[in-house]
C-alpha positions in Angstrom: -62.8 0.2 -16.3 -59.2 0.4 -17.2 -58.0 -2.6 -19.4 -55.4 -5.1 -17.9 -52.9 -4.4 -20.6 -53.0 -0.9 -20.2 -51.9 -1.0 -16.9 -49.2 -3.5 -17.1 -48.5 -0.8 -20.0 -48.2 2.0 -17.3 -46.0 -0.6 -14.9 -43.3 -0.7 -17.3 -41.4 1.6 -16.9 -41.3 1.4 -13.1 -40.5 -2.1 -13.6 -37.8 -1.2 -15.8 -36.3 1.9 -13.7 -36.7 -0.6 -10.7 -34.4 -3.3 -11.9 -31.5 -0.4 -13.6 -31.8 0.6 -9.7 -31.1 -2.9 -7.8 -28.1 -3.3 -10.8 -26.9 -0.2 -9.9 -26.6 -0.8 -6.4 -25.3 -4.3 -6.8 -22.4 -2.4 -8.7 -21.3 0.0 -6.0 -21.6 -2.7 -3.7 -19.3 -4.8 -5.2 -16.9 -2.1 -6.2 -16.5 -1.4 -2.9 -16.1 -5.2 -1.7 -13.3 -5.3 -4.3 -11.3 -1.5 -3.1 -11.1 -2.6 0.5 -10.2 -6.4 -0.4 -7.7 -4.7 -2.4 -6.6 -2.4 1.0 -6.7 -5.3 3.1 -3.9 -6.9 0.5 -1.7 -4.2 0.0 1.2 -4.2 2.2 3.6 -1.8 4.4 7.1 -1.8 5.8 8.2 0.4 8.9 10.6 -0.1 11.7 13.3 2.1 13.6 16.6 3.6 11.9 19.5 3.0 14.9 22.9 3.9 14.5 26.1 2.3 15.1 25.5 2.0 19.4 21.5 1.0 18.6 20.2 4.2 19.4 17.3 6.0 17.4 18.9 7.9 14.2 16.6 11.0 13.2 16.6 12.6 10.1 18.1 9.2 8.4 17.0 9.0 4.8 15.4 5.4 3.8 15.2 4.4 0.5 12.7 1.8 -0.7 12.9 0.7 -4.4 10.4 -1.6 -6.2 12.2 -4.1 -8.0 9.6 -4.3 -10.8 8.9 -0.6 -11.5 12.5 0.0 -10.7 10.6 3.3 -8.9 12.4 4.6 -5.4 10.4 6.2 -2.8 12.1 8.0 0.3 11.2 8.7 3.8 13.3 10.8 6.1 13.3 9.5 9.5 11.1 11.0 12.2 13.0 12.2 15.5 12.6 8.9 17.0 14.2 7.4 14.2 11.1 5.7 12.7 10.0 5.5 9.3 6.9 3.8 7.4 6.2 2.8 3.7 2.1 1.8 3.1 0.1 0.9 0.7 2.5 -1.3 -1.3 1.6 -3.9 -4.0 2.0 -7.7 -2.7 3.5 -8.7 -6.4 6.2 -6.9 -6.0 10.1 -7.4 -4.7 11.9 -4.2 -2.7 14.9 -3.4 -1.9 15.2 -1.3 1.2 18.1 0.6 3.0 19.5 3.6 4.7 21.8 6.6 4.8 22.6 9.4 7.1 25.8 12.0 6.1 28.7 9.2 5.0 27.1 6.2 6.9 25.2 3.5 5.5 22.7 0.7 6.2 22.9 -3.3 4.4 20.4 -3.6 1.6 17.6 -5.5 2.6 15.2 -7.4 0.5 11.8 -7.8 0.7 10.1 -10.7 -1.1 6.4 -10.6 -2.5 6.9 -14.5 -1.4 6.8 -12.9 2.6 2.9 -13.2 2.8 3.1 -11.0 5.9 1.4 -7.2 5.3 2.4 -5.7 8.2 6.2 -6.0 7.7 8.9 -4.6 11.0 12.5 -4.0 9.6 14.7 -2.4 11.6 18.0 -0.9 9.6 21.0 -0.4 11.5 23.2 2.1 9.8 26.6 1.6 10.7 29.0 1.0 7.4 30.9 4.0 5.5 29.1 4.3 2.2 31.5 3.5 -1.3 33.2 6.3 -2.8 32.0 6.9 -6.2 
């Protein structure tokens, strides 16, 4: 017969690799709770480009600047005249307009105070830009 201690002995490690296992899995699981909390937070701007009569303006250039990072991003208007701008961080102020040849939209702002995610803005562009 096989003492008791020599078997608890041979459990061990088992026990061991067992638990590493359950802690491992906890992990993932709550890195991936975190990333799609995250998603769900982030936030995106789209809306229609319309010119001076309010129809559709394709091939309109939209520029969206974050006020913190001072970085631009640009979309060029799809043939409809739409545009989109995701995954953008809640904590952060933009500024957001659009051009097309010597035309102009108004600068609008965007607040991280606007709790919405799913933000419409429409830009009309309709004023002669400044000469530099």
């Amino acid at each position: 017969m096989v003492p008791s201690t020599q078997i608890r002995r041979a459990r061990l490690p088992f026990l061991v690799l067992s638990s590493l296992a359950v802690v491992a899995l906890l992990g993932v699981l709550a890195t991936a709770a975190s990333a799609r909390q995250r998603d769900e937070e982030l936030r995106t701007v789209h809306g229609t480009i319309l010119d001076a009569r309010n129809a559709p303006m394709p091939s309109a250039v939209v520029y969206l600047k974050n006020l913190r990072t001072m970085s631009i991003r640009t979309y060029i208007s799809s043939q409809h005249g739409h545009y989109r701008f995701s995954g953008l961080d809640p904590n952060a102020d933009y500024q957001i307009h659009a051009e097309h040849e010597n035309l102009t939209s108004i600068t609008r702002t965007i607040s991280s105070y606007d709790s919405r995610h799913d933000i419409l803005l429409d830009l009309k562009v309709d004023r002669k830009k400044p000469q530099k």
